[in-house]
N, C-alpha and C positions, 0 to 999 in steps of 0.2 A: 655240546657234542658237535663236534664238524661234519659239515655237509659231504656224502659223498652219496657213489650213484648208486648204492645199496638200501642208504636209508634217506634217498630223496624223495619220496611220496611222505615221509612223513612232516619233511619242513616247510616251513613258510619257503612259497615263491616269487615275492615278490621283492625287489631289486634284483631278481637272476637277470641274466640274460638268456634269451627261449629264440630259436626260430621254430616255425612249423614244417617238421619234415615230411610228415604225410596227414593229410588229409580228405574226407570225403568231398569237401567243396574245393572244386579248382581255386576260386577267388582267394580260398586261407592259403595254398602251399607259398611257403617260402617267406610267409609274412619273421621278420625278424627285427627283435629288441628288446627292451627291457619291459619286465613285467611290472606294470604297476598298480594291478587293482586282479583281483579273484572273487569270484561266486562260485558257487555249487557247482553251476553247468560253463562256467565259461574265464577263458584268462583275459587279461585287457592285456595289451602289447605295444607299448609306445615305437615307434620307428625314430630313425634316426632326422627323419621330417618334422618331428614332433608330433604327428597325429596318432590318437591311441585305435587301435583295431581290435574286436570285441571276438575271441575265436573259440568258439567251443570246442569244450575237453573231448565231448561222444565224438568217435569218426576220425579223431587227430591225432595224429602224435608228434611231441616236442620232444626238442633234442635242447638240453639247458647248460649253462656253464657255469660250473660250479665255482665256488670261492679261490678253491686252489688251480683256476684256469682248466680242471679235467672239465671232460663232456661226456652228459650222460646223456639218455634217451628214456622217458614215459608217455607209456601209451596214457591220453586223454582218462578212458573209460578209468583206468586204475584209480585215480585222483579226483572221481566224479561225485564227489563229497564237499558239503562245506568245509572251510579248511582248518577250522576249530572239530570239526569234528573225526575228521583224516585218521588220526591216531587211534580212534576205539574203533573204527570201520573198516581198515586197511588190511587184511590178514598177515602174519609173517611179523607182526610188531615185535620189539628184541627188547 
């Protein structure tokens, strides 16, 4: 099934590209680049420096780029699941 911004809370995040469009810590807004590591509570976010930035999902929201180049946006809180577990916790699943 191809990624789009409909049913992107349900896929793996990691190789998207994410910036942080809003968040509660000034420090996270704007952090951008590839995701490459997910917990429960938080995305890992390599930059284009190569250092990874640890940003919690509560409080935030990413705005990600999808495979076919669109761009979607999810709030933090929605995705605030392990990510095996996403699919049975997420309401709306199709």
């Amino acid at each position: 099934m191809a990624i789009t911004a409909e049913n992107l809370r349900w896929h793996e995040f990691i190789g998207l590209r994410a910036s942080v469009a809003r968040s509660a810590s000034q420090a996270h807004r704007g952090i951008s680049g590839t995701v490459v590591d997910e917990t429960k509570n938080t995305l890992v976010i390599r930059g284009k420096d190569g250092k990874d930035r640890r940003v919690p999902k509560r409080g935030s929201v990413f705005a990600f780029v999808l495979p076919d180049g669109k761009k979607a946006v999810l709030e933090g809180a929605q995705v605030a699941f392990r990510p095996y577990d996403r699919p049975k916790k997420v309401k709306g699943v199709v």
